[in-house]
C-alpha positions in Angstrom: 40.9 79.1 92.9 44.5 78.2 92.4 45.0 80.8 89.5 43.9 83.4 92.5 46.5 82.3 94.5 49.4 81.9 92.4 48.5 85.6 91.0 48.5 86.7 95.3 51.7 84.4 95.3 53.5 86.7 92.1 53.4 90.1 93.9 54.3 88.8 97.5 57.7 87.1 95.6 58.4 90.3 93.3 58.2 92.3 96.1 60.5 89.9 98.2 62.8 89.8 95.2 63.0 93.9 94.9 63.8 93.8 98.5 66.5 91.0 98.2 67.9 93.3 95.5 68.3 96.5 97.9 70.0 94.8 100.4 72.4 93.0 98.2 73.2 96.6 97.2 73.3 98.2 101.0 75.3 95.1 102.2 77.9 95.6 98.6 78.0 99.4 100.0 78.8 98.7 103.0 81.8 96.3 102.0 82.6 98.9 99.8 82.8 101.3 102.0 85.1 99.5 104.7 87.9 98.7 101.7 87.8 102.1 100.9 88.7 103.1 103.9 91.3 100.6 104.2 92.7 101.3 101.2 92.8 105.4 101.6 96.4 104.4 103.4 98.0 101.9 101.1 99.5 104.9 98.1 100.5 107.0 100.9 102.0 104.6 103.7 105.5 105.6 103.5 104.6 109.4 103.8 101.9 107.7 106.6 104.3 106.2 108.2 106.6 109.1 108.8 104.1 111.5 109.6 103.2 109.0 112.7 107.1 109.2 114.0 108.2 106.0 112.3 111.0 105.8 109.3 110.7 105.6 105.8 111.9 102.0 104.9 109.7 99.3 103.6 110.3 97.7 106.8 108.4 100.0 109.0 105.7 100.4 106.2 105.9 96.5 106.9 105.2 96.7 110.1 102.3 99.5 110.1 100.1 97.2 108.0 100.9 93.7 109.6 99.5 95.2 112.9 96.5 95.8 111.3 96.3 92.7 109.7 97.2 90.8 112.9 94.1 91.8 114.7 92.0 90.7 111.9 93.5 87.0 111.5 92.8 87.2 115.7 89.0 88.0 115.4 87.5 87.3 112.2 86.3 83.9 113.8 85.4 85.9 116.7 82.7 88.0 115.2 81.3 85.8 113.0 80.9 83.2 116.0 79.2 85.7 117.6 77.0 86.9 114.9 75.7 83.2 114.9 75.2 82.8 118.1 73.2 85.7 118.7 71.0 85.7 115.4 72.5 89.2 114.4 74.7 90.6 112.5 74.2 93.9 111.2 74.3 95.7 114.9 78.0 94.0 115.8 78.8 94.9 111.6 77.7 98.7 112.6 79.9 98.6 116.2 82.7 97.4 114.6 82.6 99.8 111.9 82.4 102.4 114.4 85.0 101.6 116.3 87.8 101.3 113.2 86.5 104.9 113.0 87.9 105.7 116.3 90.9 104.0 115.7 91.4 106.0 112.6 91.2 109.2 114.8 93.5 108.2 117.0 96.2 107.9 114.6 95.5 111.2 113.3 95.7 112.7 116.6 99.0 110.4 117.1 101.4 113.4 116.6 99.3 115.5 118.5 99.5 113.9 121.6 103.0 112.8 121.4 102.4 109.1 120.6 105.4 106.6 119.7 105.8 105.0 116.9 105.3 101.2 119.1 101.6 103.1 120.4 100.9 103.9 117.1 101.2 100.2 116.2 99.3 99.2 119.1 96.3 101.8 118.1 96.9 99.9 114.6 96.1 96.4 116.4 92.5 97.5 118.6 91.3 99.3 115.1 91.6 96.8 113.5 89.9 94.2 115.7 87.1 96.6 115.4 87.3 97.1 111.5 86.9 93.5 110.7 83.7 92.9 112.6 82.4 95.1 109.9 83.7 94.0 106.8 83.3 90.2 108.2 79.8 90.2 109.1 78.9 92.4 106.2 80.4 89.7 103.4 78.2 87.1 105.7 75.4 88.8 105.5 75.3 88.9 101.8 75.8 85.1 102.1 72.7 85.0 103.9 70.6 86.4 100.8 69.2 83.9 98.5 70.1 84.2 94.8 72.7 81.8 94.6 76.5 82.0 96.5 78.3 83.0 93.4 76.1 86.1 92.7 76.2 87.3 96.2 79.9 87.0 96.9 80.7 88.3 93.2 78.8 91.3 94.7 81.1 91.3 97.8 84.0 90.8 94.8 82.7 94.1 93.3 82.6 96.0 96.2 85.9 95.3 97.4 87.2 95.5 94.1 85.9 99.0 93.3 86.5 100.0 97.5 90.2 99.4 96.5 90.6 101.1 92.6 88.4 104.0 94.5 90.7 104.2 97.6 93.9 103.9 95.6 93.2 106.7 93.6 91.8 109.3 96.0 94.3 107.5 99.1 97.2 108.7 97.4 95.9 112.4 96.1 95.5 113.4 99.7 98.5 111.7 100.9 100.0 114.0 98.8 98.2 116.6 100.2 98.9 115.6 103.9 99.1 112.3 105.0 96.9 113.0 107.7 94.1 113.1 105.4 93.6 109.8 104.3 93.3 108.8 108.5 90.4 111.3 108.2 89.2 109.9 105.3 89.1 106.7 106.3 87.3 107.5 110.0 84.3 109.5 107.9 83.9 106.7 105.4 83.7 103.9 108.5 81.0 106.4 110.5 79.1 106.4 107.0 79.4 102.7 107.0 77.7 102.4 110.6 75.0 104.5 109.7 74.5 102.5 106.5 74.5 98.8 108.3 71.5 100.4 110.5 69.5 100.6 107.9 69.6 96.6 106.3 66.9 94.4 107.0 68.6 91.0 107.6 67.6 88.1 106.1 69.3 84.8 108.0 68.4 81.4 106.8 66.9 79.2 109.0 68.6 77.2 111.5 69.6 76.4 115.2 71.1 79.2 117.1 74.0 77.5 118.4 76.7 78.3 121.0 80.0 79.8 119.7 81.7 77.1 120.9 79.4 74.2 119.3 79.9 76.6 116.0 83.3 76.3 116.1 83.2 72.6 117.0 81.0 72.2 114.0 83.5 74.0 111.6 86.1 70.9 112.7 84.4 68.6 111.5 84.1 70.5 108.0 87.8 69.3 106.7 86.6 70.3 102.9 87.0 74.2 104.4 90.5 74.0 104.1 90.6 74.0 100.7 89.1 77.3 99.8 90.9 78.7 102.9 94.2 77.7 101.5 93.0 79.7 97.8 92.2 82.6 100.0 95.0 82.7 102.1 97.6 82.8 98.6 95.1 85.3 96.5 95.1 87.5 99.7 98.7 87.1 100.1 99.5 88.5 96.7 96.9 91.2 97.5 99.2 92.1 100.3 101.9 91.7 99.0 100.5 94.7 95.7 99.5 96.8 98.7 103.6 97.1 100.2 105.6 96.0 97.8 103.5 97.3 94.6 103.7 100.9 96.3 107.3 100.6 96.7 107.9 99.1 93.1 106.3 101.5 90.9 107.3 104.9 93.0 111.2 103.6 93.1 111.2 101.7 89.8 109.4 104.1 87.6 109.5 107.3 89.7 106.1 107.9 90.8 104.2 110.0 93.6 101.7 108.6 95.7 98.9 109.5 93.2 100.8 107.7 90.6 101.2 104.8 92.6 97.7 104.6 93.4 97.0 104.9 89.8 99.0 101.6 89.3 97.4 100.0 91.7 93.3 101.3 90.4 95.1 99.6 87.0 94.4 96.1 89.3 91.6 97.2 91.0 89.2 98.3 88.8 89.2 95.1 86.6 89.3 93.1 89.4 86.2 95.5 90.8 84.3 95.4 87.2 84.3 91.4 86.3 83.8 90.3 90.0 79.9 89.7 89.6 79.6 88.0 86.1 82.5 85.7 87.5 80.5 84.7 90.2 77.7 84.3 88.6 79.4 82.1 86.0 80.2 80.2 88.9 77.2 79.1 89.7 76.4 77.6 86.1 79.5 76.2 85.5 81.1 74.9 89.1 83.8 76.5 91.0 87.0 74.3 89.3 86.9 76.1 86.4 87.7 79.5 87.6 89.3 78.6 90.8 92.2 76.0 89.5 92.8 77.6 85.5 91.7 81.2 87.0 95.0 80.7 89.6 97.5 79.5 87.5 97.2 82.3 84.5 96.7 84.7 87.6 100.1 83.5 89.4 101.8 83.7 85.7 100.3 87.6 85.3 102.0 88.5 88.7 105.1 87.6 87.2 104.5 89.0 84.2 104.4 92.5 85.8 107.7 92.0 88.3 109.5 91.9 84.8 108.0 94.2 82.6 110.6 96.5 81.1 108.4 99.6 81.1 105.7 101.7 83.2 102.7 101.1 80.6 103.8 97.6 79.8 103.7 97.3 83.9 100.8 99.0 84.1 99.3 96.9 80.9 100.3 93.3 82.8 98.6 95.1 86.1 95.1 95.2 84.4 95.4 91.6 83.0 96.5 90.6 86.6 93.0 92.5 88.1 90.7 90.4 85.2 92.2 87.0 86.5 91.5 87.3 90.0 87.7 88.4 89.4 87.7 84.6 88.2 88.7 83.4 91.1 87.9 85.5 93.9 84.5 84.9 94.1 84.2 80.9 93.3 86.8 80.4 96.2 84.3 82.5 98.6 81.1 80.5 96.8 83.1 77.6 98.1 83.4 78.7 101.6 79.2 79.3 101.6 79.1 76.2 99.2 80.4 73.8 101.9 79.1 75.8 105.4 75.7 75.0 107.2 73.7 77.6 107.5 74.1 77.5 111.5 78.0 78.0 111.1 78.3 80.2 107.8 79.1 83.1 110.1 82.1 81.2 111.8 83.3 79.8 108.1 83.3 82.7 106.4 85.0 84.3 109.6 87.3 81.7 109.0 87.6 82.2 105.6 88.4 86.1 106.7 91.7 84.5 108.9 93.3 82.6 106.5 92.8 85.7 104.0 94.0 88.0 106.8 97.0 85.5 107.1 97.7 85.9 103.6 98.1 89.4 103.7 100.3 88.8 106.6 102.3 86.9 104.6 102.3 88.9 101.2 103.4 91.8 103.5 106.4 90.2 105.3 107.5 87.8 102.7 107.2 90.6 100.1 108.6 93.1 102.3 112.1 90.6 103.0 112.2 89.5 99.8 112.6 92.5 98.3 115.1 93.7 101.2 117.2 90.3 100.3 117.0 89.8 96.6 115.2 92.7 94.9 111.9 93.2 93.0 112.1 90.6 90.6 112.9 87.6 93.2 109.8 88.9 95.0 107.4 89.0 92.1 108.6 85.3 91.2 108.0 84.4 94.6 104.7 85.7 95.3 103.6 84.7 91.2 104.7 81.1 91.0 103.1 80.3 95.4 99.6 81.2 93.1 100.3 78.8 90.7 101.8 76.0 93.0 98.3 76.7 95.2 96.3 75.4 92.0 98.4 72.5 90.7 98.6 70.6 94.1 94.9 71.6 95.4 93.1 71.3 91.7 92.0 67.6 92.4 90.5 68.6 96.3 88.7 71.3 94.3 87.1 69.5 91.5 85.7 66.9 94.0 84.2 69.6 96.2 82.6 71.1 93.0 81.7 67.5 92.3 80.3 66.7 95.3 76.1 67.0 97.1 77.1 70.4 99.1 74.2 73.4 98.3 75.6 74.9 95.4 74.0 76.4 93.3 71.2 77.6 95.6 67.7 76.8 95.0 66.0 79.0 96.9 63.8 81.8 95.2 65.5 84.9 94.5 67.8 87.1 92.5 
């Protein structure tokens, strides 16, 4: 009798495995599809930036992406609290996504209609309140999924790694074009991304649908978050700061258009992209330490490495290296966030974990962007390298005892 049961057991759990599968890859899409559309912009900003009225300094290229970034360090928290609270996430993750789309359009119709630079800016700021939602919610959603953290957020890894070597590439072809184009580009991909979200079934865990404030109440008394929030914040700062002052560097060091530049940038990307899901799922058997504390340091090192390379290819050669050491960290540090979260708050912590990041791109941009006004390329590779590897020498001993300690890692529930 039990043999007949285990064999009406197998099906049932292949069949909840092959669905787990699908949405891993809808929700990795999805992810995918929102840093795409991000990233369509970075090759081309300066061109961007004077199509929309403003000038052509780094400082105004500054400017254009800290706006963006503002609004997602402001509501990150927001719409994951929300997502918690109301038992959802995939119909805020498809709103938001449409409405980045809109904002998107209304840049492109910016010169159009006569807008200011300052409006543009503004427009910059409500898209991108609207853009997070969806790439917030979608990364939680995948922490929903059982399997274990590190394999679902290295599939989150892979998707934004990929989203950004894809949008690099093809971001700074049609800049050259018209740097209208990418705006376009960007809208069509977010529209595709709503429809997309519509179609995943969600799987939340289990738990007490709390208030947001009692979620956010219950984050405070999770101290341990801070640690992988201060790892995001510095590996998203140095993503910023590739995104301004990489552009910059390798068009007016080496001489490059915007398709060249995006190259440069795909030279990071795609490693990063390619390694992100074996990384997490090494994290998982071996602990997070490993990869987040060793993983920083040799990436913090790399950064430098590429701020003094004498030639494009040896650049471009220290530029893939850089991309393979942050696969090994990015996705233990967000297996640490999921790691240490209750299931009731993971929405909020990961939304969190989304602030600090969007922080660090804040910073990358504007301490990047003065640096290299003040003292020049090589002072602001230094600066942005060595902040990696201070991060891992003074937070290495908080990491090993989280990685050490009872939290939920590696999960246990059935899946793949």
């Amino acid at each position: 009798m039990r043999r007949g049961n285990d064999a009406d057991i197998c099906p049932e759990r292949k069949r909840r495995v092959v669905t787990r599968r699908g949405t891993r890859i809808r929700l990795a899409l999805g992810v995918w599809g929102v840093l795409l559309s991000q990233v369509f912009l970075y090759p081309g900003v300066e061109d961007i930036v004077v199509a929309l009225g403003g000038s052509g300094t780094i400082s105004a290229g500054m400017w254009f992406l800290v706006a963006e970034f503002a609004a997602f360090v402001a509501f990150a928290s927001v719409w994951g609290a929300a997502s918690d609270a109301v038992g959802h996430r995939m119909p805020l993750a498809a709103a938001g996504a449409l409405g980045g789309a809109a904002g998107y359009l209304l840049l492109a119709a910016a010169p159009t209609l006569g807008l200011p630079f300052a409006a543009v800016l503004v427009v910059r700021i409500v898209g991108g309140a609207a853009t997070i939602g969806a790439f917030s919610l979608a990364i939680t959603a995948l922490a929903d999924l059982s399997g274990g953290n590190g394999r679902n957020m290295g599939a989150a890894g892979i998707a934004i790694g990929l989203g950004a070597a894809l949008g690099s590439v093809v971001g700074g072809r049609l800049a050259d074009a018209d740097p209208l184009f990418p705006l376009y580009a960007a809208a069509g991909t977010l529209v595709a991304v709503a429809i997309l979200f519509g179609t995943v079934s969600e799987e939340l865990p289990s738990g007490d649908r709390l208030g947001i404030g009692e979620v956010l109440g219950r984050l405070r008394k999770r101290p341990a978050l801070g640690v992988p929030y201060a790892f995001g914040f510095i590996d998203r700062m140095t993503a910023g700061f590739f995104a301004l002052v990489g552009v910059y560097y390798f068009r007016e060091s080496f001489g490059l258009d915007a398709a060249g530049a995006g190259l440069a940038l795909a030279a990071f990307f795609i490693p990063f992209a390619l390694l992100q899901y074996p990384a997490g799922v090494l994290s998982d058997r071996v602990g997070r330490a490993i990869p987040v504390v060793i993983g920083s340091v040799c990436y913090g090192l790399g950064i430098v490495a590429v701020g003094v390379a004498p030639s494009l290819w040896l650049a471009i050669g220290a530029m893939v290296a850089v991309g393979a050491l942050g696969a090994l960290v990015a996705p233990a540090t967000m297996a640490l966030v999921t790691d240490i979260a209750s299931v009731e708050t993971r929405g909020a912590a990961l939304g969190g974990f989304n602030v600090f990041g969007s922080l660090g791109f804040l910073a990358g941009f504007l301490l990047g962007g003065t640096t290299t006004s003040s003292a020049g390329y090589l002072a602001a590779f230094a600066v942005v390298g060595l902040s990696e590897v201070a991060i891992a020498l003074v937070a290495a001993r908080a990491v090993w005892r989280i990685s050490e300690s009872d939290y939920s890692w590696p999960d246990t529930r059935t899946g793949s």
